[in-house]
C-alpha positions in Angstrom: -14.0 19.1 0.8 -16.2 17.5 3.5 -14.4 14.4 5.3 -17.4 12.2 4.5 -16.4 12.7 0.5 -12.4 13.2 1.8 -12.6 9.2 2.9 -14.2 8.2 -0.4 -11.9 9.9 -2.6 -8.8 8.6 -0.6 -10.3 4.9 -0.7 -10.9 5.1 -4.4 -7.3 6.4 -4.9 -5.9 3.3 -2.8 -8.1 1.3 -5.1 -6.8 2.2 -7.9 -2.9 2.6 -7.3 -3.7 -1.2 -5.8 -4.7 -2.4 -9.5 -1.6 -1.1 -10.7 1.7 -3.0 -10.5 3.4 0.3 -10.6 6.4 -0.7 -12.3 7.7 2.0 -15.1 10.7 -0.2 -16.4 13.0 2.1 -17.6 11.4 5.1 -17.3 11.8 5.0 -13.9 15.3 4.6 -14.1 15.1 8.0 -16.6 13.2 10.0 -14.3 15.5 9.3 -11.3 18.3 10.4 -13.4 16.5 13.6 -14.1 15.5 14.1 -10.8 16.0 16.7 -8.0 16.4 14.2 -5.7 19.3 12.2 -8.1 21.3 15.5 -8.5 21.3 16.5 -4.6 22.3 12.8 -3.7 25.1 12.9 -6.2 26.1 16.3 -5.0 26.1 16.1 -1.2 26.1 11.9 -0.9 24.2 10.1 2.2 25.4 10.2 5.9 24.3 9.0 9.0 20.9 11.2 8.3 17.3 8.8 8.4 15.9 8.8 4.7 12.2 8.0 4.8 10.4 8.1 1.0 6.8 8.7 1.6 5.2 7.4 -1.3 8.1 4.8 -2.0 5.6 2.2 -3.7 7.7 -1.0 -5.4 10.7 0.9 -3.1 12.5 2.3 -7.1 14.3 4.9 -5.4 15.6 2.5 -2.3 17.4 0.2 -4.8 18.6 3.2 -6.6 19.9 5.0 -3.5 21.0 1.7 -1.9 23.2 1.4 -5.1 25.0 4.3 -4.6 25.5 4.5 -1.0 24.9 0.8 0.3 24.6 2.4 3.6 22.0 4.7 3.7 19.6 4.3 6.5 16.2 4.3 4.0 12.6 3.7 5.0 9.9 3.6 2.5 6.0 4.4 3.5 3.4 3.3 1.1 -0.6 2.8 1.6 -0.6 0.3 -1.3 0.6 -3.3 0.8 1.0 -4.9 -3.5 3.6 -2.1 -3.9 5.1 -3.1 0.1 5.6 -6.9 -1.2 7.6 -5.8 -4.1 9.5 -3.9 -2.4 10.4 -6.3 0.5 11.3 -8.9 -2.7 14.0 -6.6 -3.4 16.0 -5.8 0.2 13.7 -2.3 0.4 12.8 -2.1 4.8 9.7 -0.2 4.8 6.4 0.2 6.6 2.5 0.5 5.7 1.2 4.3 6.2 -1.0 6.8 5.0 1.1 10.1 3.4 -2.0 11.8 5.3 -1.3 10.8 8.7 2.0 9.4 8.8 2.5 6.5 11.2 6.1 8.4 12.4 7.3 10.6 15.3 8.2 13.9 14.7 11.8 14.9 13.3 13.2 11.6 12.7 14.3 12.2 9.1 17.1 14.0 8.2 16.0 13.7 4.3 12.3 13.2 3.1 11.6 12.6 -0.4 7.8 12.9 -1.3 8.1 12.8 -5.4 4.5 12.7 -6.9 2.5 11.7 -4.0 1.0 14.5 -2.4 -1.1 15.8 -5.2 -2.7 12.4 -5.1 -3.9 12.7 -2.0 -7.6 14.6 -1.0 -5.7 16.7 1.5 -2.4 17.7 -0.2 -2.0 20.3 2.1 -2.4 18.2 5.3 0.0 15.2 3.3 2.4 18.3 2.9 2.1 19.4 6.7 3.0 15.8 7.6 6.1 15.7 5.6 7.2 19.1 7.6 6.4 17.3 11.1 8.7 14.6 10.2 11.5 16.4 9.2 14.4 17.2 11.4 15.1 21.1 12.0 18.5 21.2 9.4 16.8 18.1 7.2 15.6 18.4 3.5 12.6 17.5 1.9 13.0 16.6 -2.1 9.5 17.4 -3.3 8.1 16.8 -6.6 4.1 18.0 -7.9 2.7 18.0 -10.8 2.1 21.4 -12.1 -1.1 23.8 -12.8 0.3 25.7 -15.8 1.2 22.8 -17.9 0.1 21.1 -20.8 -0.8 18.0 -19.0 -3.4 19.7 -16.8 -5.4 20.5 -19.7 -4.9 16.4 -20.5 -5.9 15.6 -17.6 -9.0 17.3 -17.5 -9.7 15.8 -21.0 -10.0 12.4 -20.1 -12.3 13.5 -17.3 -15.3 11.2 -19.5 -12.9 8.7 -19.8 -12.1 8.2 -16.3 -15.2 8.5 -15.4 -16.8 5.8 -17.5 -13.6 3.8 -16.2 -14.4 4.2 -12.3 -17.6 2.6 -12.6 -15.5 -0.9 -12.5 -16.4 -4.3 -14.4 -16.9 -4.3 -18.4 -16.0 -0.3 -18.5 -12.9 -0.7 -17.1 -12.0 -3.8 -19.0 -13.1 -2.5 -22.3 -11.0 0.6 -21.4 -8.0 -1.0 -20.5 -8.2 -3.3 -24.0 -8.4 -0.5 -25.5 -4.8 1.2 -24.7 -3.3 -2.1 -25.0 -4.7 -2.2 -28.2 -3.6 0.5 -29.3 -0.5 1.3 -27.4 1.6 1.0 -30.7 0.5 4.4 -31.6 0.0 6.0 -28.8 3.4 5.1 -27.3 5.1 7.2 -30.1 3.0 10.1 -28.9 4.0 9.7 -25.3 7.5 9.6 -26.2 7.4 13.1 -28.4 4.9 14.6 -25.1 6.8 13.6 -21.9 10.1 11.7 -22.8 11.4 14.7 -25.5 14.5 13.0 -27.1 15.3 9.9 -24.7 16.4 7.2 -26.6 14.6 4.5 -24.5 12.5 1.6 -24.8 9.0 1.1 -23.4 7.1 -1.4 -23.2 3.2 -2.1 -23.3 3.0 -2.9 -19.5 5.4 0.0 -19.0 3.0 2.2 -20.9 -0.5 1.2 -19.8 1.6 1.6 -16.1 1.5 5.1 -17.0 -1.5 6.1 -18.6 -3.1 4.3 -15.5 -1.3 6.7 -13.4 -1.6 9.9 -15.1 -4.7 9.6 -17.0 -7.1 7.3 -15.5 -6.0 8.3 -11.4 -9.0 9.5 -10.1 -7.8 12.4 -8.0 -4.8 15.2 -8.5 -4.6 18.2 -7.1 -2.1 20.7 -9.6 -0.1 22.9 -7.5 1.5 26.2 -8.3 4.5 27.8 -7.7 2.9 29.9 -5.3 1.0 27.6 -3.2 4.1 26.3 -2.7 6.1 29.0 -1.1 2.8 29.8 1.0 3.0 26.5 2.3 6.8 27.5 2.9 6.1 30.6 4.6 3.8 28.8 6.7 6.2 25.9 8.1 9.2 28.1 8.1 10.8 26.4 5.0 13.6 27.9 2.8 13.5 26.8 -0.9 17.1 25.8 -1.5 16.3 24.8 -4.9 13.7 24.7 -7.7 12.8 23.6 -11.5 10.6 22.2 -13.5 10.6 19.2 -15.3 12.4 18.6 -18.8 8.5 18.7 -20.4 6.9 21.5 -17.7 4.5 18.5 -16.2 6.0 18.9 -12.9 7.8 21.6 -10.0 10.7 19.8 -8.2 12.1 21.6 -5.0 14.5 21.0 -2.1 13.5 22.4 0.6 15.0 23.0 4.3 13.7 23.6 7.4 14.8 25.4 10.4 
């Protein structure tokens, strides 16, 4: 991709994720549960070791990982200053920074959690380069992508019209976002059986249009596969500790350590 089209594409994405009060209620809360991230926290608990959660946005998993170890050392880097304010409201310390050029020095986290960021980004491999560099040699990055052999690539690539016809701003995207709102009754049933399988929770239409703004009308993802990510391993001498895939196949979650 030329860096002329590489700006645009990362302003648009800022843009968007701006627009978007990016708060999943208790969804959030589920996927934390479910995550990577939740079980190695629970497993091997927080030290004296530098957290930084590039990506953090309203700071969810700060307050969850301040909950359970009220002394972790966590920073949060986000690009989206809304996202930062929310955060701050809520005790989270964290700094504005781009996940493409990190505003950091070299190995000052001893745990880096990157969960569905990078593949946001016009230069996921350059985002996933910088979460290497920042990384301490012994230190573990929690890493979550969405993934190319799933279901919800094909969705994705559906709703390329739709997106389309919502990135030209003004009535479009007005008459677009009516429309879920409108109809999120329905469609919220549907989400439920596609990417919550079973969980007895309750979402709600700002929840939901949260989501369908993230997921379907994002301008920009990039699906990884299980082998560009062990290239990307080989390359910055990482060992892959530990990999799955999300309860519905949307996503590849991995710990992995560098040495």
């Amino acid at each position: 991709m030329k860096k002329k089209n590489t700006g645009l594409l990362t302003t648009k994405v800022l843009a968007h994720y701006s627009d978007i009060p990016f708060d999943f209620g208790e969804i959030r809360r589920l996927f934390f549960k479910e995550s990577i991230l939740y079980d190695f926290i629970r497993k091997n608990g927080i030290g004296e070791e530098r957290i930084i959660d590039v990506g953090c946005s309203t700071g969810a998993n700060g307050i969850f990982i301040k909950g359970m170890f009220p002394h972790a050392d966590y920073l949060g880097i986000d690009n989206n200053e809304n996202a930062l304010d929310e955060a701050r409201k809520n005790g989270i310390n964290v700094l504005p920074g781009d996940n493409q050029e990190l505003p950091l020095g070299n190995g000052i986290a001893g745990l880096t959690i990157s969960e569905g960021v990078i593949h946001h980004t016009p230069m996921p491999f350059k985002s996933f380069s910088e979460l290497v560099r920042i990384t301490a040699s012994g230190g573990r990055i929690i890493l979550y992508v969405y993934s190319r052999r799933s279901a919800y690539y094909y969705l994705y690539s559906f709703f390329f019209p739709l997106r389309l016809f919502y990135g030209s701003g003004g009535t479009p995207r007005i008459i677009i976002k009516k429309l879920f709102y409108d109809t999120a009754p329905l469609l919220i049933p549907l989400y439920k059986a596609m990417f919550i399988r079973g969980k007895c929770i309750r979402i709600y239409k700002r929840d939901f249009l949260n989501m369908i703004s993230d997921q379907l009308l994002t301008p920009y993802i990039f699906f990884f596969t299980g082998k560009d990510i062990e290239k990307l391993c080989l390359m910055h001498g990482l060992e892959i500790e530990m990999f799955r895939r999300t309860r519905n196949g949307q996503g590849l979650m991995y710990i992995l350590k560098k040495h």
